[in-house]
N, C-alpha and C positions, 0 to 999 in steps of 0.2 A: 230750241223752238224755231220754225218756219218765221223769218219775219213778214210773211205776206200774207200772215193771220192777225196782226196785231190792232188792225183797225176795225171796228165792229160796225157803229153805225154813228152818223151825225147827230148830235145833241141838237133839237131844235124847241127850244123853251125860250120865251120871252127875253130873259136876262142872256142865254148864249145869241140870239140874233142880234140884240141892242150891240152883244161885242164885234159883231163884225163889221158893223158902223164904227164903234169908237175906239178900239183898241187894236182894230185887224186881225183877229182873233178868232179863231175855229174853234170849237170845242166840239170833241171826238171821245164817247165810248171806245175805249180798248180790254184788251186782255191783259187780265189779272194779273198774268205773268211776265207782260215786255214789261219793257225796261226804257229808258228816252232813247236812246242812238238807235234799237228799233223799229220806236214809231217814229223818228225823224225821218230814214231814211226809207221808210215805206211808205209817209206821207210826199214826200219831195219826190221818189219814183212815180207814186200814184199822181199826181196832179202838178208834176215840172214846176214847181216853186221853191223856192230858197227860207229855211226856218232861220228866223230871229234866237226867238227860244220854247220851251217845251214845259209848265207846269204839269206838275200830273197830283191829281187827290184820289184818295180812297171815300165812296160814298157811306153810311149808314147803312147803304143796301147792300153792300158789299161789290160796290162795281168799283171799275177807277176810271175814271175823268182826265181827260188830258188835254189841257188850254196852248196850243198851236198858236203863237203869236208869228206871223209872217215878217219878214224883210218888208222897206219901207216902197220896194222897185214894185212890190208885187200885192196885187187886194185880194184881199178877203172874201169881197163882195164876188168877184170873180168863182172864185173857186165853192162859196154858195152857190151859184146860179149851173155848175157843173153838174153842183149836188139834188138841187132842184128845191134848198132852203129857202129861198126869195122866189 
C-alpha cells in the first residue's frame, strides 16, 4: 500500500476538537488498511511534527480512527489551524 494514501480526512466532532486543547491530540480518519508506522510517518511528512503516540480504533461504521497524540515541543492547535479545524 502507498503510504500517502493513509490519511483520509480530519475528524472535527466536538469531543475530537476539545482534544486538541487538552491532550494535543488530532484525530484523523485513515485507511482501513494502514497500519501506525504508516500513518506516523505520513502525518509527520505531511505537517513536520514529531508524534508522541498513535491510537487507532475501528468505528461501528466500519471506518478506523486514529488519535495522533503530538510531542510536547509541537501543538496541536497549530496543526488545526493548517487544517482549517479552529
Amino acid at each position: 500500500m502507498n503510504s500517502l494514501n493513509s490519511l483520509v480526512y480530519p475528524l472535527s466532532t466536538e469531543k475530537a476538537l476539545n482534544m486538541i486543547d487538552r491532550n494535543n491530540t488530532i484525530c484523523y480518519i485513515v485507511d482501513f488498511r494502514s497500519n501506525k508506522a504508516e500513518i506516523k510517518r505520513e502525518f509527520e511528512e505531511t505537517f513536520g511534527v514529531k508524534i508522541a503516540s498513535i491510537n487507532t480504533e475501528i468505528t461501528m461504521k466500519n471506518t478506523k480512527r486514529a488519535y495522533i497524540r503530538l510531542k510536547p515541543e509541537f501543538k496541536a492547535a497549530d496543526v488545526a489551524r493548517k487544517l482549517k479545524l479552529v
